[in-house]
C-alpha positions in Angstrom: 0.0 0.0 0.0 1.4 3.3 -1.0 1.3 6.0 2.4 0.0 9.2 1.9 3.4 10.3 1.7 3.9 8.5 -1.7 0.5 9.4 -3.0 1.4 13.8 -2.6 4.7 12.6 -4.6 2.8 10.7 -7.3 0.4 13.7 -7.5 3.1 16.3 -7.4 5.0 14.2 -10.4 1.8 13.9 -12.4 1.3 17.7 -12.1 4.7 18.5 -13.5 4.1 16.3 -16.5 0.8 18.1 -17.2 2.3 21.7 -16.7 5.3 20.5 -18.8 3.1 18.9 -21.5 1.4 22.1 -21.8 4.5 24.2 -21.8 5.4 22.0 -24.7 2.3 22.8 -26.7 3.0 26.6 -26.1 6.8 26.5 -27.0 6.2 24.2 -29.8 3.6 26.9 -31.2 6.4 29.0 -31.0 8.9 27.6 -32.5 6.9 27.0 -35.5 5.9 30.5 -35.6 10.0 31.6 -35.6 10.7 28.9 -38.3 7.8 30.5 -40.2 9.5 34.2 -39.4 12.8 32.6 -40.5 11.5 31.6 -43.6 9.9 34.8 -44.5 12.8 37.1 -43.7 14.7 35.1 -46.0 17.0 34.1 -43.1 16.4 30.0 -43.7 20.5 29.9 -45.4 21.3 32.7 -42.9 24.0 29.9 -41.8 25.3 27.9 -44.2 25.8 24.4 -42.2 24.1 22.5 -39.6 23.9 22.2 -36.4 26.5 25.5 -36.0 26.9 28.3 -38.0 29.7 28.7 -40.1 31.1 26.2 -37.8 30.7 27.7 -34.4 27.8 27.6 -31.9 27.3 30.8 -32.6 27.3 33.6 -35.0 31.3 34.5 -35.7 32.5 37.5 -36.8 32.8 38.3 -40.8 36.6 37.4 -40.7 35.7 34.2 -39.2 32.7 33.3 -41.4 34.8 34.2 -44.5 37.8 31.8 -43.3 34.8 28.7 -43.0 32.9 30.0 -46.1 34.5 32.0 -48.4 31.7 31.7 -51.1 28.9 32.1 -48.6 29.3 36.2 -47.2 27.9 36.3 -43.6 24.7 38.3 -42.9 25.0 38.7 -39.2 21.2 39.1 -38.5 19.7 36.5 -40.8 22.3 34.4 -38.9 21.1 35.3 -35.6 17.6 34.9 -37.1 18.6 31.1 -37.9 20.4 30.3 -34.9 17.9 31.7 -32.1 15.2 29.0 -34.3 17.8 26.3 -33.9 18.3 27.2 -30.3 14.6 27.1 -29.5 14.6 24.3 -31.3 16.5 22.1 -29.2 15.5 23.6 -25.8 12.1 22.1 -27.1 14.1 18.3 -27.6 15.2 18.7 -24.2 11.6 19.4 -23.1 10.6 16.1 -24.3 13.2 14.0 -23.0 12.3 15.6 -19.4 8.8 14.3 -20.0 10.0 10.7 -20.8 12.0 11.1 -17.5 9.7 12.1 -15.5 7.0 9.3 -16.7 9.4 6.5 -16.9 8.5 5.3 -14.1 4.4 4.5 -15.3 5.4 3.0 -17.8 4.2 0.1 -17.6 0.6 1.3 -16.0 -2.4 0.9 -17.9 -3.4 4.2 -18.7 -0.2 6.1 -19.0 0.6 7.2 -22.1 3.7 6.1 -22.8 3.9 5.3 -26.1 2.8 8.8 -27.2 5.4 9.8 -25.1 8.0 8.1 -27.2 6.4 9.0 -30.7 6.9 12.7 -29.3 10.5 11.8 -29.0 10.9 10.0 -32.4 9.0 13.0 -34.1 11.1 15.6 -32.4 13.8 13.0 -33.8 13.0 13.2 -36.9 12.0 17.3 -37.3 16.0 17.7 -36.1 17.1 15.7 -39.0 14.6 17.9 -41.5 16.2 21.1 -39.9 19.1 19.8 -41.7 18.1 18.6 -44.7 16.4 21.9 -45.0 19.8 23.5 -44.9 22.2 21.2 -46.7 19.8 20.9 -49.4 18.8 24.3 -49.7 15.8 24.7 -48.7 14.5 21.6 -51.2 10.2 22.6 -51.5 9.8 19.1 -50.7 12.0 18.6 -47.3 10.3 22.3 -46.1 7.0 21.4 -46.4 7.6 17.7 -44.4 9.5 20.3 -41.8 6.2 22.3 -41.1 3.6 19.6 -41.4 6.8 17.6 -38.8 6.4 20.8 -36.4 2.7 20.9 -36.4 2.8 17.0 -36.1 5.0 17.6 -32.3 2.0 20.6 -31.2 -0.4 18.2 -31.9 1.1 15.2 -29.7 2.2 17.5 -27.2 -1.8 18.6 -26.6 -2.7 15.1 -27.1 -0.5 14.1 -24.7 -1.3 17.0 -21.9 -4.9 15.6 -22.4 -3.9 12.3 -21.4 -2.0 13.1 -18.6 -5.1 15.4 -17.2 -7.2 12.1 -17.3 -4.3 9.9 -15.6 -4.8 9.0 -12.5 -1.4 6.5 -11.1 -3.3 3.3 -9.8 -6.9 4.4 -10.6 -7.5 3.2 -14.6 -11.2 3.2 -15.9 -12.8 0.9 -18.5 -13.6 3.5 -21.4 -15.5 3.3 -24.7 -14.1 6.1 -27.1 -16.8 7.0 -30.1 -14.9 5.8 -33.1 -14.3 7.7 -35.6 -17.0 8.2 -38.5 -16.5 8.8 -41.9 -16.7 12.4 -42.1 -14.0 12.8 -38.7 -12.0 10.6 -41.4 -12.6 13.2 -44.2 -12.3 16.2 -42.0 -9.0 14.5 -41.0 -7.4 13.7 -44.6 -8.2 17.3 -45.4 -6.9 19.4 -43.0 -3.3 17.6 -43.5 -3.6 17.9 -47.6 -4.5 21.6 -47.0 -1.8 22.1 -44.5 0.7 20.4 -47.2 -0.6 22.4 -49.6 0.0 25.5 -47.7 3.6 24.8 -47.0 4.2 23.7 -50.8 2.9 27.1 -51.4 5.1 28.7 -48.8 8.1 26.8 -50.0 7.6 27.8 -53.7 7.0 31.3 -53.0 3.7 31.1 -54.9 1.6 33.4 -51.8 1.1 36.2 -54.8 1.3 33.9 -57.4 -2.5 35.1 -58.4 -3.4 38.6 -58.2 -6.8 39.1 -56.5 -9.7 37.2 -55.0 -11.4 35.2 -55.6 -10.3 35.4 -59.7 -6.4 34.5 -60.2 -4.4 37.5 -62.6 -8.3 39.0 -63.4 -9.5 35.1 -64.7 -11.0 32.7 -63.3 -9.3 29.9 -64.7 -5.9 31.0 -65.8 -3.0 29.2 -67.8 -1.8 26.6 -65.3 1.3 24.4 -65.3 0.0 21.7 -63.1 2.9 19.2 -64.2 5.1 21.4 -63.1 4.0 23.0 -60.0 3.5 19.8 -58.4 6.4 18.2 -59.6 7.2 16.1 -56.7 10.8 15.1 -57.8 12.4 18.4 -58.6 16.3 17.9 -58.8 18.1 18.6 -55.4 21.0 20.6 -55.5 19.9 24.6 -56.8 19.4 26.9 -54.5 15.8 27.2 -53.6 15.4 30.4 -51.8 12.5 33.0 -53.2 12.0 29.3 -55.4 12.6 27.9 -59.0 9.4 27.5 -61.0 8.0 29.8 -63.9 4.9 31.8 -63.1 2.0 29.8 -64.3 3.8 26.1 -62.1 3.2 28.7 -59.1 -0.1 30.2 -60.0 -1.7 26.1 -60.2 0.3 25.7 -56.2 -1.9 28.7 -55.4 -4.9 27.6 -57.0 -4.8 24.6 -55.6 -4.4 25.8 -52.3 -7.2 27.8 -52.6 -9.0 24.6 -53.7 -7.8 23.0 -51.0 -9.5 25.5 -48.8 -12.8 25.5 -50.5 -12.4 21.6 -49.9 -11.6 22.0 -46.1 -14.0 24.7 -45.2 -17.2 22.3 -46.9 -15.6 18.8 -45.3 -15.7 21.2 -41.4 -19.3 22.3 -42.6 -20.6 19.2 -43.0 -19.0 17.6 -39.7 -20.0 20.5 -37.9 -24.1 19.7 -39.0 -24.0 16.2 -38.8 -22.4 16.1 -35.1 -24.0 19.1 -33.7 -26.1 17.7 -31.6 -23.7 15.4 -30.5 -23.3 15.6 -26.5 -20.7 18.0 -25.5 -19.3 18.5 -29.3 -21.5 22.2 -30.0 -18.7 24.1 -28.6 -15.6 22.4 -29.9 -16.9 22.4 -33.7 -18.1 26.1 -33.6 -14.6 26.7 -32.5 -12.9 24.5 -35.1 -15.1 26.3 -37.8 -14.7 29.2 -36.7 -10.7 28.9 -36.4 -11.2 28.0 -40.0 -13.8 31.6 -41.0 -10.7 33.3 -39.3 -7.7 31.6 -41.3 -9.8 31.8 -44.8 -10.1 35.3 -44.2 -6.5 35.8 -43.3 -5.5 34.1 -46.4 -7.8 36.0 -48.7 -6.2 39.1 -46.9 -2.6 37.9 -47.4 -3.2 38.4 -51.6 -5.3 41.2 -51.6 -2.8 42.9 -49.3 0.1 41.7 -51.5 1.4 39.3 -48.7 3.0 41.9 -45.9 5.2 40.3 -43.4 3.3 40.3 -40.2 -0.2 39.3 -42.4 1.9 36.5 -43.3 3.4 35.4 -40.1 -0.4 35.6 -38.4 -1.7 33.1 -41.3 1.3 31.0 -40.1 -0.1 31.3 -36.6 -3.7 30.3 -37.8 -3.0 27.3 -39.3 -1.4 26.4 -36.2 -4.6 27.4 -34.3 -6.5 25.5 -36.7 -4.6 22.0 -36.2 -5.1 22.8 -32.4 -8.6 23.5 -32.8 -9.3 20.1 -34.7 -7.2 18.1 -32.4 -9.2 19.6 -29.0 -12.8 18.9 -31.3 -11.4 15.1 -32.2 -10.1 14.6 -28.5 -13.4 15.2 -27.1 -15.7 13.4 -30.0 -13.9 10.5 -28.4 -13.7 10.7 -25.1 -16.9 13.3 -24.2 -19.3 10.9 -23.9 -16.7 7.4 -22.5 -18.5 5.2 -20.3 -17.9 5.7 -16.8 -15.7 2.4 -15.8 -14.7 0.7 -12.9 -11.4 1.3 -10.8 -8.4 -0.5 -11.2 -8.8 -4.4 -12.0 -7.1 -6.2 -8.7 -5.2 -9.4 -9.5 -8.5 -11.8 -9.7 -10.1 -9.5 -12.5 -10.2 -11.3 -15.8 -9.8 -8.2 -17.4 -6.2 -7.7 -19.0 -4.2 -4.7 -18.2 -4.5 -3.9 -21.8 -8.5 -3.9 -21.7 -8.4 -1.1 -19.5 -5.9 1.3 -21.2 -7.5 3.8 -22.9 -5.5 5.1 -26.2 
């Protein structure tokens, strides 16, 4: 039997992995949000290696930048710009593996969410390796776009993962039911991640402006499109891709079909909105998540008619991010808003098996 000594420390542990969980949603926001400001100040080659910059930790003077790189002039600020994402960056990786720490010890108790724990890591894993890939191949269209959609992909786990922790309870597991998901979550789902791809191909291409004026593109409404070529998913590796590398009409069809992709979205989170309304406890969390969606579709429409200023550009950025959160709180609670209330934790004569009463 654990004393009530052991119970505060459990408690007090589980406490810092939700107020750490959370802090990782917030910073993770962020750091998307710099990458995004990186990107749009042109600062993404600011250093021209990986993980230091011009082979330092930080930014070296000119004389030392020009001795590692003598091809490659130093900009001090887009450096700066570069390094303070990378830093962020990997105070967030440390974040993670202070989470694993922490909840090490539940492993193996039914309820914790381990395992999302170490997808978090393998993620965060993974969005260090496109961090350099996106340098050493010069910002490659392809390798961006994975880096966002691999950013967004950590927010997302870190909220899932706070969510879980909030329902954990050390010693104390419930038999739950989650609503599955139905066809139109599905939809809504597949989507949201093809608009969000489509977003960062548009980013990475530099096709924002591609089409002058809403909701016509260059005053038609079906202008001359280079589909081919805009979506050309093998483009060679090795140019230089900054302010990008296709003719006008490839980036007009990535803008197009971005906005296609919206018109797509916004009907798919219409209809799952209608059809779940009534839905107990789901009112709330789909007016947000179509809502969140009103607000980004109308900061898009603003980015071309207001030729794609900085700050417009870097709060679409933050509404997509928004938007993923919105969907992710609106599918958390489809499946969990309605769970049948359970039983407490199966003692050793229970037929149950420990994995029957871990929820996912």
């Amino acid at each position: 039997m654990i004393g009530d000594d052991g119970v505060d420390r459990q408690e007090s542990r589980r406490r810092w992995l939700v107020r750490l969980s959370l802090a990782g949603v917030v910073f993770t926001a962020l750091v998307v949000l710099v990458g995004a400001w990186t990107r749009l100040v042109d600062a993404g080659l600011g250093c021209p290696d990986w993980p230091g910059c011009y082979g330092a930790l930080v930014v070296p003077d000119a004389d030392s930048a020009l001795a590692h790189s003598p091809t490659v002039p130093l900009e001090s600020a887009k450096a700066w710009v570069e390094m303070v994402h990378r830093y962020l960056a990997s105070l967030l990786g440390l974040l993670v593996i202070s989470l694993i720490l922490l909840g090490a010890r539940w492993r193996r108790e039914a309820g914790y969410p381990w395992r999302t724990s170490l997808a978090l890591l393998a993620v965060i894993l993974m969005q260090g390796a496109f961090g350099a890939f996106t340098v050493t191949l010069k910002l490659w269209p392809q390798v961006v776009t994975l880096h966002l959609l691999g950013g967004l992909s950590v927010m997302v786990l870190f909220l899932w993962l706070h969510l879980r922790l909030r329902r954990f309870r050390p010693g104390e597991h419930r038999l739950v039911s989650p609503r599955p998901l139905t066809p139109l979550w599905r939809l809504a789902l597949v989507l949201l991640v093809a608009q969000l791809a489509l977003g960062g191909w548009t980013s990475s291409n530099y096709a924002g402006i591609a089409c002058q004026g809403f909701p016509s593109c260059n005053g038609q409404w079906w202008p001359s499109l280079d589909w081919s070529e805009g979506f050309h998913l093998t483009q060679t590796v090795g140019p230089n891709y900054l302010h990008g590398q296709l003719h006008a009409e490839a980036r007009s069809a990535i803008q197009v079909g971005h906005r296609l992709g919206a018109l797509a979205l916004g009907l798919g989170l219409l209809l799952l909105a209608m059809r779940h309304r009534h839905a107990a406890g789901m009112r709330p969390w789909l007016g947000l998540l179509v809502g969140t969606f009103g607000a980004q579709l109308a900061l898009g429409v603003a980015n071309v008619l207001a030729w794609l200023p900085l700050w417009l550009a870097l709060l679409h950025t933050a509404g997509a991010v928004a938007l993923v959160a919105a969907m992710t709180l609106a599918l958390w609670h489809w499946r969990w808003s309605s769970v049948t209330q359970g039983i407490t934790a199966p003692d050793a004569g229970n037929s149950v098996t420990k994995e029957e009463w871990a929820h996912v």
